[in-house]
C-alpha positions in Angstrom: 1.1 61.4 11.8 2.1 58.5 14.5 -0.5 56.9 16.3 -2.6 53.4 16.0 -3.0 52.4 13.0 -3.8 48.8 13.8 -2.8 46.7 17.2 -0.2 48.4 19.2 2.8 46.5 18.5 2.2 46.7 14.9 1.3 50.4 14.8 4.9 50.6 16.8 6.9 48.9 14.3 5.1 50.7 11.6 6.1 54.1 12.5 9.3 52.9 14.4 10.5 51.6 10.7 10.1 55.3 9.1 11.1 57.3 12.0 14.0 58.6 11.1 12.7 59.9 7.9 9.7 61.4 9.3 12.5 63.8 11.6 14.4 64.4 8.5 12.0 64.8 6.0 8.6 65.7 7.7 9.1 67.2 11.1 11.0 70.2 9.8 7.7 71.4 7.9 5.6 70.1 10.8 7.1 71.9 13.6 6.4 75.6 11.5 3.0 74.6 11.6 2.7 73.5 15.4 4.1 76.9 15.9 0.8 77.9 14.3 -1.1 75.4 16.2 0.7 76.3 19.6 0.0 80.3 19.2 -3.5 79.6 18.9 -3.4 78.0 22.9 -2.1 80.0 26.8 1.4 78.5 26.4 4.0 79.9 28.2 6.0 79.8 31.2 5.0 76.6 33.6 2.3 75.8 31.3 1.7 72.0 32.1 1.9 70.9 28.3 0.8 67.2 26.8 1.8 66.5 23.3 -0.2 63.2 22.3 1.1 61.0 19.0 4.1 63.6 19.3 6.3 62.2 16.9 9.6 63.6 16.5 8.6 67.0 17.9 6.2 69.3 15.9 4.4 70.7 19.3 6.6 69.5 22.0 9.9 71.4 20.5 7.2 74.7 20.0 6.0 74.7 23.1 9.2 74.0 25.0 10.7 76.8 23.4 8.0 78.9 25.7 8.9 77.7 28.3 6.0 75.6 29.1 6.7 72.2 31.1 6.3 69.9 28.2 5.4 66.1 28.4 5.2 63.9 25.1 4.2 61.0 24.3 4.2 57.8 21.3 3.9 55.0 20.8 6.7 54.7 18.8 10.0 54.8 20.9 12.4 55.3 18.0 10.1 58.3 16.9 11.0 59.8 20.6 14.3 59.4 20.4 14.0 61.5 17.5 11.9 64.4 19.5 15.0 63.9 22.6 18.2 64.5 19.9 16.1 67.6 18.8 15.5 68.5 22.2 19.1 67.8 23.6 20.4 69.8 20.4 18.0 73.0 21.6 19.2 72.2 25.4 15.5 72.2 26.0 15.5 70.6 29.4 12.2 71.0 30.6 11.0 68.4 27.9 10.3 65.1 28.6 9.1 61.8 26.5 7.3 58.9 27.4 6.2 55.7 25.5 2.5 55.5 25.8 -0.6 54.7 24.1 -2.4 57.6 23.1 -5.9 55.8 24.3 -4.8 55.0 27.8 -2.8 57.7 29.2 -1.1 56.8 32.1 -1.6 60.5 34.1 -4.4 60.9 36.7 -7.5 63.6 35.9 -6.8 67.2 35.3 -2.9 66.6 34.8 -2.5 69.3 32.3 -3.0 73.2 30.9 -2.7 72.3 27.4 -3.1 69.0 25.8 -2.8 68.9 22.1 -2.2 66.7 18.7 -0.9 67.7 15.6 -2.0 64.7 13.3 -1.8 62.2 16.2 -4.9 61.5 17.8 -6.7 61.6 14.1 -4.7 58.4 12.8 -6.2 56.3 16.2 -8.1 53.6 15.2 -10.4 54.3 18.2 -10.3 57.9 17.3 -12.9 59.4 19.7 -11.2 57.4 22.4 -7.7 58.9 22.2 -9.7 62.5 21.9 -11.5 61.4 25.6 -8.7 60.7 27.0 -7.6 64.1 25.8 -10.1 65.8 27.3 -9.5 63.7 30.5 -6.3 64.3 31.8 -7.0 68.5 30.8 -7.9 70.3 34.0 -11.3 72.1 34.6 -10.8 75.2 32.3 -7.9 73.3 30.2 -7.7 73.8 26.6 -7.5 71.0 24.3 -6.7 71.4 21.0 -6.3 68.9 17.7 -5.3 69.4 14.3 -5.8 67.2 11.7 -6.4 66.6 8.0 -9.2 68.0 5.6 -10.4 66.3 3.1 -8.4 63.8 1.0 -8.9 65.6 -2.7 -7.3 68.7 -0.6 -4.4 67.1 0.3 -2.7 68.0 -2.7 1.2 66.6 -1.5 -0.5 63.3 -1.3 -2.7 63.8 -4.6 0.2 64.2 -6.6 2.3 61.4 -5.4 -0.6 59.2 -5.8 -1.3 60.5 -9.3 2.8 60.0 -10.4 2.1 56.3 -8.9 -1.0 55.5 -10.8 0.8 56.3 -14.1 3.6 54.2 -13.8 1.7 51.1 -11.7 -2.1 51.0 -12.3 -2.8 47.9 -11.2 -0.6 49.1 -7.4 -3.0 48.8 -4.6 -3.9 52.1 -3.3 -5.5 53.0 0.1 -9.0 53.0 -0.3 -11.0 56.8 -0.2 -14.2 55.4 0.8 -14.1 55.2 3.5 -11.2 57.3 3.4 -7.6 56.5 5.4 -6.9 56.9 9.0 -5.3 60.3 8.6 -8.6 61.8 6.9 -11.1 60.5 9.4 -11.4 63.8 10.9 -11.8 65.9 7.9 -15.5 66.5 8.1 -15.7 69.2 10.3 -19.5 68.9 11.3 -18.6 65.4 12.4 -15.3 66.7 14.1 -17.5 69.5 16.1 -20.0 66.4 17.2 -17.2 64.1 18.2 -15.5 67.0 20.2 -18.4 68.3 21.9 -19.7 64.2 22.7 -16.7 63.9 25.0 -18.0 67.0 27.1 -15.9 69.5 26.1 -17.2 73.3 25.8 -16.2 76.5 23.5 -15.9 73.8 20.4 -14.2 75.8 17.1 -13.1 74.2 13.9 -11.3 76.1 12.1 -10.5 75.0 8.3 -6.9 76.7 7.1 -4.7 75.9 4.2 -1.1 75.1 4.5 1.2 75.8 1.5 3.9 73.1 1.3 7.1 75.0 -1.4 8.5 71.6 -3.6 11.7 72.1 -5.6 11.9 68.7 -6.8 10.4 65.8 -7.6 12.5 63.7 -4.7 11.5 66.1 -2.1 8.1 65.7 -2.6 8.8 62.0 -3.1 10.8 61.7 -0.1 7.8 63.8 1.8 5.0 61.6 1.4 7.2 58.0 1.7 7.9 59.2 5.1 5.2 60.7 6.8 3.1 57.8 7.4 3.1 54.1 7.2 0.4 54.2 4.3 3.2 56.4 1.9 5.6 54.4 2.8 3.8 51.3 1.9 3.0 52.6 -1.3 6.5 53.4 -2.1 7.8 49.8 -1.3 5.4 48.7 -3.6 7.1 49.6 -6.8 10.2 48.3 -8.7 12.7 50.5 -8.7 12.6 51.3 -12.4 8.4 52.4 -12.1 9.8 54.8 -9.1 12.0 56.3 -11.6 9.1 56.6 -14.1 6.9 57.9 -10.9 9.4 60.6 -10.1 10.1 62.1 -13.6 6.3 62.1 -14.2 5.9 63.6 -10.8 8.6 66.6 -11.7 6.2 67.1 -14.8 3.5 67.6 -12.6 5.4 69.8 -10.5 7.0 71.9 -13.4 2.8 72.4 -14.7 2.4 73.7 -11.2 5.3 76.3 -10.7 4.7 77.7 -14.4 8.1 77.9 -14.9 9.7 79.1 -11.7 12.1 77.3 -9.3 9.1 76.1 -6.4 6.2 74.7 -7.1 3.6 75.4 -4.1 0.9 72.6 -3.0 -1.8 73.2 -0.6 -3.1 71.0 2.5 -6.3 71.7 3.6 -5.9 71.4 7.9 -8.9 71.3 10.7 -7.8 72.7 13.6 -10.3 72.0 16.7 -10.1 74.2 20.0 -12.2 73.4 23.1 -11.8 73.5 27.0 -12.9 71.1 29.5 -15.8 72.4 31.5 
């Protein structure tokens, strides 16, 4: 979930500080879903591909593996350099990444096929301004395509965490749900639709889907939701280190409710995924 959280430079440092954790703990998941999110688009072979907010690689490494001519971009350089090592490992080479704000894209009109976010665009401050630019550099016909987070209470990775903190430190700050964070800003999808179809594109779908997230331990999880965003990670840093001990054995309570006694417990995220093409 990279993207600008507050001015640029801090929004950099913010995700530049977790971005190794986000390739090693969060990407991995991520990139089965952009496989999801990439099958529902005309990628293939020479498909001009923009990955905005691409982290470390969830639709970039997806897409490249079709073949498409794939272009990412961050604003978090150290979060690239994950995406590259991935990339390099795959010898992907029609892949390239490029530090740039997500709401002023440095590419003319109608540079792309494909442009598309997987929990990118949806963390911009200036939201619908990251999703026009989307729609700008797509060419006539272009498909543009976001996915983002459903509502908060059906996030359940992030429920639990928060629950296993509020046990253990009830008087920790905790992001506020009304309104609720960055990340969730698209999860009303009539609003979503609006947004999408005020920045002139056509076809508009949102689809709602659920995405099962397997957790076979209490660190996982914990490890998880620390690193795939700023807010987590803030939360995390918050505590002493014996009240994350406390958190994590009350969250492997939680966990063990969940699984009913076998080894993986399953959570569910409840995802929006947009489609639309410029006219």
């Amino acid at each position: 979930m990279t993207g600008s959280t507050s001015t640029g430079s801090q929004a950099r440092e913010a995700w530049d500080s977790i971005a190794s954790q986000f390739d090693e703990f969060v990407t991995p998941g991520n990139i089965a879903h952009g496989q999801e999110v990439i099958g529902r688009a005309d990628v293939g072979p020479g498909t001009r591909f923009l990955d905005v907010a691409a982290g470390s690689g969830a639709l970039s490494l997806p897409a490249a593996r079709l073949g498409a001519e794939v272009t990412a971009t961050d604003i978090s350089p150290a979060m690239l350099e994950c995406l590259e090592l991935r990339a390099r490992a795959e010898s992907l080479t029609n892949l390239r990444a490029l530090v740039m704000d997500g709401c002023a894209l440095d590419f003319p009109a109608g540079s792309f096929d494909v442009v598309a976010s997987q929990h990118g665009v949806s963390v911009f401050a200036e939201v619908s301004r990251g999703i026009a630019e989307m729609c700008r550099v797509a060419r006539p016909g272009g498909q543009v395509i976001v996915a983002a987070f459903g509502p908060l209470p059906k996030a359940e990775p992030l429920g639990f965490f928060f629950g296993a903190v509020r046990s253990v430190a009830p008087d920790l700050p905790l992001p506020s749900t009304d309104p609720p964070p960055l990340p969730f800003q698209l999860a009303d999808r009539d609003r979503f639709r609006t947004m999408l179809g005020g920045v002139g594109l056509r076809d508009v779908s949102v689809q709602a889907v659920s995405r099962p997230m397997p957790v076979e331990s209490a660190a996982q999880l914990w490890n998880t939701v620390r690193s795939s965003n700023p807010i987590g990670a803030a939360v995390a840093a918050g505590l002493t280190a014996e009240q994350r001990d406390d958190a994590l054995e009350v969250l492997a309570g939680m966990l063990r409710e969940r699984s009913a006694g076998l080894p993986t417990a399953v959570l569910h995220t409840e995802i929006n995924i947009e489609k639309g093409s410029r006219p």
